[in-house]
Short mmCIF file of the C-alpha atoms (twelve columns), coordinates in Angstrom:
data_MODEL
# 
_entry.id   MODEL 
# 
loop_
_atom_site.group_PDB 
_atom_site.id 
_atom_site.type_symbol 
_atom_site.label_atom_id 
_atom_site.label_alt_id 
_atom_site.label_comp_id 
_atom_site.label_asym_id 
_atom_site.label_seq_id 
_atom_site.Cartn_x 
_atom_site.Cartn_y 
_atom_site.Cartn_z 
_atom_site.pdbx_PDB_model_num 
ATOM 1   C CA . UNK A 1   -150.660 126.090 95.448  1 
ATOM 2   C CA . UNK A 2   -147.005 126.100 94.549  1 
ATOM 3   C CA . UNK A 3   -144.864 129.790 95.113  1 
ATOM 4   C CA . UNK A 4   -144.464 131.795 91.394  1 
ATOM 5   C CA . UNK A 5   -141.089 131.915 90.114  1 
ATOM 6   C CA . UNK A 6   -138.985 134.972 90.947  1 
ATOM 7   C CA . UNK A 7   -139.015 137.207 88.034  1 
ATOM 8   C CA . UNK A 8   -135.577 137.344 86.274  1 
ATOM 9   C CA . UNK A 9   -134.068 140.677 86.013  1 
ATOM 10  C CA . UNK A 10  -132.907 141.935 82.880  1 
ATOM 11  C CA . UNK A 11  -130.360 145.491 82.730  1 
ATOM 12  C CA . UNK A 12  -128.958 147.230 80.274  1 
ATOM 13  C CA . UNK A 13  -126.464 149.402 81.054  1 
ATOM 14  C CA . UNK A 14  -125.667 152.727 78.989  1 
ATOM 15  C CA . UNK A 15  -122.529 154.970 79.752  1 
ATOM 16  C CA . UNK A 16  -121.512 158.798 77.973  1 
ATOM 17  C CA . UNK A 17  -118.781 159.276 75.268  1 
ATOM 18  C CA . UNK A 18  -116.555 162.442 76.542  1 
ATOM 19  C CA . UNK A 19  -117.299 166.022 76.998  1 
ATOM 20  C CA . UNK A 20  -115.865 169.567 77.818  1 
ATOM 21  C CA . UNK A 21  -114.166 168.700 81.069  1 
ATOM 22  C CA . UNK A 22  -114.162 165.210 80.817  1 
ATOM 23  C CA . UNK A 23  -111.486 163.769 78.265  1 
ATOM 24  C CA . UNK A 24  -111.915 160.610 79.336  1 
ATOM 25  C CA . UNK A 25  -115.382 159.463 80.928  1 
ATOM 26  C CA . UNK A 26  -115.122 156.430 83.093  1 
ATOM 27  C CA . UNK A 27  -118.663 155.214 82.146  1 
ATOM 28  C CA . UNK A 28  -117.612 154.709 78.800  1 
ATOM 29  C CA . UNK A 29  -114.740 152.132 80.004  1 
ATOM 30  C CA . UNK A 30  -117.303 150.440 82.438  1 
ATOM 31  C CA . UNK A 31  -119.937 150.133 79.839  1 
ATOM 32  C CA . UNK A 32  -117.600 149.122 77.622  1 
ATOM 33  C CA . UNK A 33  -115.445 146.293 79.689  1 
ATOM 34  C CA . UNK A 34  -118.702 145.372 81.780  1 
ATOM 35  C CA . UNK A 35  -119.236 142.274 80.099  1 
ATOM 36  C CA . UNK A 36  -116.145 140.783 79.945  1 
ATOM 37  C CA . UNK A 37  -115.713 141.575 83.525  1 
ATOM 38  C CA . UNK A 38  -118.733 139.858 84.403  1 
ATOM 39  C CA . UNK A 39  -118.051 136.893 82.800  1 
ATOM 40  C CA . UNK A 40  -114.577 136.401 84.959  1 
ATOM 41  C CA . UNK A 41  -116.649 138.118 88.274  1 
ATOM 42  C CA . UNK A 42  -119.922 135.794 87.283  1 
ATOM 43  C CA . UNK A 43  -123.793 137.447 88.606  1 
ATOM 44  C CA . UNK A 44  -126.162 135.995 91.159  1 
ATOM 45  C CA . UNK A 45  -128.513 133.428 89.276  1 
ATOM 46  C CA . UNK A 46  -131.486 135.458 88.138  1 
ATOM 47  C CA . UNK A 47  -129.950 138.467 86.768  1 
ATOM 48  C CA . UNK A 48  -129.081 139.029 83.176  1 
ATOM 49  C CA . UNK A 49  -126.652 141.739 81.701  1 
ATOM 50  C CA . UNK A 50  -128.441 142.633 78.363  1 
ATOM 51  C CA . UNK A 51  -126.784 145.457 76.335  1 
ATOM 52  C CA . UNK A 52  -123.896 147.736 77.067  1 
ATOM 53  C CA . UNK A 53  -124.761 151.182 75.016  1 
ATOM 54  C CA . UNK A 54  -121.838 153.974 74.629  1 
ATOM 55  C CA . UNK A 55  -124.159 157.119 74.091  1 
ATOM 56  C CA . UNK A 56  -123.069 160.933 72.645  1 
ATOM 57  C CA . UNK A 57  -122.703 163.381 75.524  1 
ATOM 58  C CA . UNK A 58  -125.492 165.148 73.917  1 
ATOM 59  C CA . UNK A 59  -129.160 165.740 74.581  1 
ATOM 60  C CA . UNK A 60  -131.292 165.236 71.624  1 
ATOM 61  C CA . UNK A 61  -128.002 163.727 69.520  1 
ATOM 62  C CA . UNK A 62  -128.415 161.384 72.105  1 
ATOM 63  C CA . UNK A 63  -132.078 160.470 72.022  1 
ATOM 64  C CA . UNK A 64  -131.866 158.186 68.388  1 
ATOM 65  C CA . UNK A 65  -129.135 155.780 70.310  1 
ATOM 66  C CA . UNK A 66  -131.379 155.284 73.522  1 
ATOM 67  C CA . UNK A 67  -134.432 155.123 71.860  1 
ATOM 68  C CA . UNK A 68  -133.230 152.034 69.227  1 
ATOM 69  C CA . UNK A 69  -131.465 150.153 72.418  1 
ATOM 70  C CA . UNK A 70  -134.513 150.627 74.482  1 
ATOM 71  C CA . UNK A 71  -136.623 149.260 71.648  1 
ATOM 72  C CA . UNK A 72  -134.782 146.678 71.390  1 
ATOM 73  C CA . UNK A 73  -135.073 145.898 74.996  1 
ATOM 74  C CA . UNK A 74  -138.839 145.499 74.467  1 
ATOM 75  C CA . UNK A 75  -138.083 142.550 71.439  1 
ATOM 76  C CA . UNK A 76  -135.435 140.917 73.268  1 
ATOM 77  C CA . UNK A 77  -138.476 140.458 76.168  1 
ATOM 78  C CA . UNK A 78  -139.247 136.258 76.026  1 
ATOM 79  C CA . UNK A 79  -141.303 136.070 78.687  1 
ATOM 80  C CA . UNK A 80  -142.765 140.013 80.003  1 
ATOM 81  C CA . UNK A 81  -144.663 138.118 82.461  1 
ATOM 82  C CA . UNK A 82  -141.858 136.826 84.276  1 
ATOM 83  C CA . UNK A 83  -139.014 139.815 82.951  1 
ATOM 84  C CA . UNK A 84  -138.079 142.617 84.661  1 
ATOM 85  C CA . UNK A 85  -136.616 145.266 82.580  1 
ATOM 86  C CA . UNK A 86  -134.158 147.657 83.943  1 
ATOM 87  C CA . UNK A 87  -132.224 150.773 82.233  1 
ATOM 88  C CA . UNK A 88  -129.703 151.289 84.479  1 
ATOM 89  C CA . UNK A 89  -127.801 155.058 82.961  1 
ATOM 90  C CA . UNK A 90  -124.676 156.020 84.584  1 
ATOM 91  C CA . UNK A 91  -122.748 159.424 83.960  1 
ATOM 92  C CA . UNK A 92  -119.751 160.592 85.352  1 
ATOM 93  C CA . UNK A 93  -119.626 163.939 88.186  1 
ATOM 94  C CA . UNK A 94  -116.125 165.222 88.254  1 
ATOM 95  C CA . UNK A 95  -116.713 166.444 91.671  1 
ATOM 96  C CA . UNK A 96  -117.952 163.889 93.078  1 
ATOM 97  C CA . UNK A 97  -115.778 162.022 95.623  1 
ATOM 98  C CA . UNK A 98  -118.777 159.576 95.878  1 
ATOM 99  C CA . UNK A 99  -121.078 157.187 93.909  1 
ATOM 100 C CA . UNK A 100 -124.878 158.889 93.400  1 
ATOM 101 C CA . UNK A 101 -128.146 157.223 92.975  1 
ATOM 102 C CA . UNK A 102 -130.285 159.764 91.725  1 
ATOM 103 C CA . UNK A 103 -134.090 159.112 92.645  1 
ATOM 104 C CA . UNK A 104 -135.816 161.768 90.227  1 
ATOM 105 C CA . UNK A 105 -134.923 163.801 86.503  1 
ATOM 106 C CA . UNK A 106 -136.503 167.346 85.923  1 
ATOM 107 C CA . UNK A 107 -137.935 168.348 82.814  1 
ATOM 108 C CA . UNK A 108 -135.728 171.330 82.515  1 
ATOM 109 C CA . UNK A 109 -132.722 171.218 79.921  1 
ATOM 110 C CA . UNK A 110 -130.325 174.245 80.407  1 
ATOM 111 C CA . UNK A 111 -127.185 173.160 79.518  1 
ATOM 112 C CA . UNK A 112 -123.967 174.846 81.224  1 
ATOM 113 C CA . UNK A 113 -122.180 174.581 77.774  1 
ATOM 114 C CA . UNK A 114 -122.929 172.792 74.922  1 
ATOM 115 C CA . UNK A 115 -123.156 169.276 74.303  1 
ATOM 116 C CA . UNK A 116 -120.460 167.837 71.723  1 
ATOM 117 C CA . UNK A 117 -123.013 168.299 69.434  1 
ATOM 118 C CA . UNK A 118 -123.118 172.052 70.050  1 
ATOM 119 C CA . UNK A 119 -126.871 172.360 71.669  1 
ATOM 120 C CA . UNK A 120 -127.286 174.867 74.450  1 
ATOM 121 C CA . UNK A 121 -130.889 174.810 75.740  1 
ATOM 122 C CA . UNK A 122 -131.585 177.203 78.422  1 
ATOM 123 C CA . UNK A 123 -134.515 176.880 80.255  1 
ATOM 124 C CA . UNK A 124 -136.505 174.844 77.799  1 
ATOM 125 C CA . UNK A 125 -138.945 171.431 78.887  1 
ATOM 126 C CA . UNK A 126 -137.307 168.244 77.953  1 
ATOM 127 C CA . UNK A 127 -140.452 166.907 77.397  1 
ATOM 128 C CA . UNK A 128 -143.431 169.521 76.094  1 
ATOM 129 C CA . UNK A 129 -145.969 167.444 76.817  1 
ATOM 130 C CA . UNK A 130 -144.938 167.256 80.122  1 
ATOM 131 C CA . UNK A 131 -145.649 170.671 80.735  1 
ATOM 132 C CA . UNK A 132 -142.913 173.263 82.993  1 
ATOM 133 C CA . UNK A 133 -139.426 173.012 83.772  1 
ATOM 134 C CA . UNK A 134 -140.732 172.443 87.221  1 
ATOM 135 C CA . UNK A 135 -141.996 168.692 86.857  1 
ATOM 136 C CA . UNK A 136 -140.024 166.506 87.742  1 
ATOM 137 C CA . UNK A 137 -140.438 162.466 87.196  1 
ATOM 138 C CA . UNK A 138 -138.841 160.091 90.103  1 
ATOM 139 C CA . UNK A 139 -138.019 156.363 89.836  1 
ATOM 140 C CA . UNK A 140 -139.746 153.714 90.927  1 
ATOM 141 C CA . UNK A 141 -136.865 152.115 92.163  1 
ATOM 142 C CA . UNK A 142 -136.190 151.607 95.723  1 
ATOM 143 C CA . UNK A 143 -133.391 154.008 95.734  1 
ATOM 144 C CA . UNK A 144 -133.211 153.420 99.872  1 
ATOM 145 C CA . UNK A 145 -133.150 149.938 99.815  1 
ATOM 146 C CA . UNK A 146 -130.573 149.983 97.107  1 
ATOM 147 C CA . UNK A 147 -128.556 152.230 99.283  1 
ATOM 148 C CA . UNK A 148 -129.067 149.956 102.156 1 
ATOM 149 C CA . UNK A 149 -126.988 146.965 100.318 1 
ATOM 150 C CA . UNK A 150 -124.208 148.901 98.800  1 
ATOM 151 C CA . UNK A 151 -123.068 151.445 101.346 1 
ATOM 152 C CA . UNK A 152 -121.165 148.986 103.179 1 
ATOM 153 C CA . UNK A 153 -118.602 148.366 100.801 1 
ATOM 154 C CA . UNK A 154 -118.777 151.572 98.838  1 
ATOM 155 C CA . UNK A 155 -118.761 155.120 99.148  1 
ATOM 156 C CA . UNK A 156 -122.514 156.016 97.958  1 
ATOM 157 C CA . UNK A 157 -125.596 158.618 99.254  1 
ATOM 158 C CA . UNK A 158 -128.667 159.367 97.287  1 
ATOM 159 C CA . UNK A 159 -129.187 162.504 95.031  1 
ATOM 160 C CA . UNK A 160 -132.411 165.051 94.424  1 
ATOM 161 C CA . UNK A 161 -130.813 166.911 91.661  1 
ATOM 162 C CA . UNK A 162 -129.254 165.104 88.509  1 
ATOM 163 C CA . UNK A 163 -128.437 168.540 87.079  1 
ATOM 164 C CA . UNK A 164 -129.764 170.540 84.547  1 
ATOM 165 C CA . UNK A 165 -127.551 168.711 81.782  1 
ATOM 166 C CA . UNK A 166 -127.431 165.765 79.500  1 
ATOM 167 C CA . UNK A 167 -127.260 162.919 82.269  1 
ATOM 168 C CA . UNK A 168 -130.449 164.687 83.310  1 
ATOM 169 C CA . UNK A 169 -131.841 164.576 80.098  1 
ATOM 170 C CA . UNK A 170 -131.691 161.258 79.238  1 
ATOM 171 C CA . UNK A 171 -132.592 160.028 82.543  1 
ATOM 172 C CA . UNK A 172 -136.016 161.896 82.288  1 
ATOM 173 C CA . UNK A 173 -136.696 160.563 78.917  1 
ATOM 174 C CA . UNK A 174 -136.018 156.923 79.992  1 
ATOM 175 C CA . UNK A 175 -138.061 157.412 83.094  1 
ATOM 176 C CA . UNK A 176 -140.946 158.189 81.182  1 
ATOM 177 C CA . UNK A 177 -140.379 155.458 78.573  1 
ATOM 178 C CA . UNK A 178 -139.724 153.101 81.231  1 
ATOM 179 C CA . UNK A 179 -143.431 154.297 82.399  1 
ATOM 180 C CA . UNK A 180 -145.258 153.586 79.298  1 
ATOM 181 C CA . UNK A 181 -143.677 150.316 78.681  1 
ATOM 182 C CA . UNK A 182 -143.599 148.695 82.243  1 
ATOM 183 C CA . UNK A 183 -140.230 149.035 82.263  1 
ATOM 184 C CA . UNK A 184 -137.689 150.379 85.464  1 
ATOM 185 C CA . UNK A 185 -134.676 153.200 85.451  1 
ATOM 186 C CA . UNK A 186 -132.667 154.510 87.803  1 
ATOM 187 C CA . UNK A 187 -129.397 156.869 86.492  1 
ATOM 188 C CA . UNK A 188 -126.178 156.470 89.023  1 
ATOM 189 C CA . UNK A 189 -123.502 158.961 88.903  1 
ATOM 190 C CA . UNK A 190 -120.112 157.666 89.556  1 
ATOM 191 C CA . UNK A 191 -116.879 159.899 90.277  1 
ATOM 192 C CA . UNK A 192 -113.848 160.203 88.266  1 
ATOM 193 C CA . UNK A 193 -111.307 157.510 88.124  1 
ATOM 194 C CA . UNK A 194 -108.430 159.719 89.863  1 
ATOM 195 C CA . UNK A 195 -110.832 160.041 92.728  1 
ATOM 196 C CA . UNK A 196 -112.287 155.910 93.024  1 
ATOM 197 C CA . UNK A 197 -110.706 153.905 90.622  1 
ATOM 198 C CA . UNK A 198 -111.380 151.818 88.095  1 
ATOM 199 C CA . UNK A 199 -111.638 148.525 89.447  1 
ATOM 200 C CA . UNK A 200 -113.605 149.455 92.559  1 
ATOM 201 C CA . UNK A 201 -116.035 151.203 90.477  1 
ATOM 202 C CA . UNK A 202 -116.288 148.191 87.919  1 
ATOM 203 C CA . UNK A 203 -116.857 146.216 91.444  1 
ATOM 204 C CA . UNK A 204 -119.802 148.770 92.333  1 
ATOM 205 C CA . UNK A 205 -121.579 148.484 89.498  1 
ATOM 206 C CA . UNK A 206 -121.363 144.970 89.382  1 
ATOM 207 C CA . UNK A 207 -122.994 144.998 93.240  1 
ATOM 208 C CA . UNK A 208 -125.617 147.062 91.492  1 
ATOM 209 C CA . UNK A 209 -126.688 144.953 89.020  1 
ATOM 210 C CA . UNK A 210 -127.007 142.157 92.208  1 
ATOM 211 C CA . UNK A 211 -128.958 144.789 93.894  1 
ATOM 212 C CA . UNK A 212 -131.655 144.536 90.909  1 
ATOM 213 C CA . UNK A 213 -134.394 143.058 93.342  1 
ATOM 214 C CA . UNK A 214 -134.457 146.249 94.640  1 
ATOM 215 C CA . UNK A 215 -134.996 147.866 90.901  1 
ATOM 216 C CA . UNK A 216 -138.507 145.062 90.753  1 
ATOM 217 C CA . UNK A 217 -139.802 147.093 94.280  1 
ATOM 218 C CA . UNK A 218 -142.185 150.143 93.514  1 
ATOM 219 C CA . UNK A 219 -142.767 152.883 95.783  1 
ATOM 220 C CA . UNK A 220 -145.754 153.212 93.382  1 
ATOM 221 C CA . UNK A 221 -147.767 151.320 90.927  1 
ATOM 222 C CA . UNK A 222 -146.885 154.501 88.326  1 
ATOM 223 C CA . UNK A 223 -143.873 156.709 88.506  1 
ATOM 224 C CA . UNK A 224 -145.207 159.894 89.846  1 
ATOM 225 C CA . UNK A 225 -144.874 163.396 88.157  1 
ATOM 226 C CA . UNK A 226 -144.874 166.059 90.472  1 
ATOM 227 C CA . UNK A 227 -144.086 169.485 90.772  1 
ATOM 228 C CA . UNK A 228 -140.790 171.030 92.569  1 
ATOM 229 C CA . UNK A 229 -141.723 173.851 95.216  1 
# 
């Protein structure tokens, strides 16, 4: 019998617009100039770059946006046999002095102040059918392993806690699309450029992408929904 083909990876990549705090958010200029940087930097053979989305710091003025480009993900599918599909989300952490993987979104949405669309849930389920603010839904990713090929060349740990906020918002939405449809997601927070800059972090996120095999390995056949002690 002769070996299957290695599945080819597929990622799109969505970054945030700005926010209070944030006058200029670094994952809008990597999602924006990630193409044209990979085309000079080139990607192991296998791995595909499929849409760069800008989405509005916001949590359901958000939703429309990721919905139609994760739809679209689905129709640009060939071959779902042999096509991985990964969301890969980043958002920015002005605090941060490191890159974060985060392995798991909680249905909770209390915002700290309002989005730039003025919404300032407190305490509400992303998700009502969900149930509580105290489920939670992790990634299927190998966060570890992806850890385990980046942290030599770049400042990175893995995160519980994506916030209460819209990074954490979106993230559990796609988690449970990427569920239904057979999808993967994973949401990375990366610092501010004052504290990595920009080229390094347009050189991390290009090392994630090549990380993808990791994004095909499933700690589970499902992504799990659990509850938070």
């Amino acid at each position: 019998m002769g070996s299957e083909a290695p599945r080819r990876v597929t990622i799109h990549v969505t970054g945030f617009k700005k926010f209070q705090g944030v006058a200029q958010n670094p994952t809008e200029t990597i999602a924006s100039n990630l193409k044209n940087y990979l085309e000079k930097r080139g990607l192991l053979p296998g791995v595909t770059l499929g849409s760069c989305t800008i989405l509005e710091t916001a949590g359901d003025g958000a939703l429309a946006m990721l919905y139609k480009v994760m739809e679209s993900g689905i129709a640009g599918e060939n071959d779902s046999n042999n096509e991985q599909v990964v969301w890969l989300h980043l958002g920015v952490n002005s605090a941060s002095i490191k890159f974060a993987i985060e392995q798991q979104a909680v249905n909770e949405a209390t915002f700290r102040c309002p989005d730039e669309l003025g919404w300032q849930p407190q305490q509400l389920p992303i998700v009502l059918a969900d149930g509580g603010i105290s489920r939670t839904r992790e990634t299927c990713c190998s966060v570890e392993a992806i850890l385990d090929l980046l942290k030599e060349g770049h400042s990175v740990t893995i995160s519980k806690d994506a916030g209460r906020y819209v990074c954490n918002y979106v993230y559990y939405h796609s988690l449970r699309y990427a569920e239904q449809k057979g999808h993967k997601s994973i949401f990375v927070h990366v610092p501010l450029f004052s504290k990595i800059k920009e080229e390094t972090q347009m050189e991390f996120v290009a090392a994630l992408l090549e990380a993808s095999t990791c994004f095909s390995t499933c700690l589970h056949q499902h992504v799990d929904i659990i509850y938070l002690n």
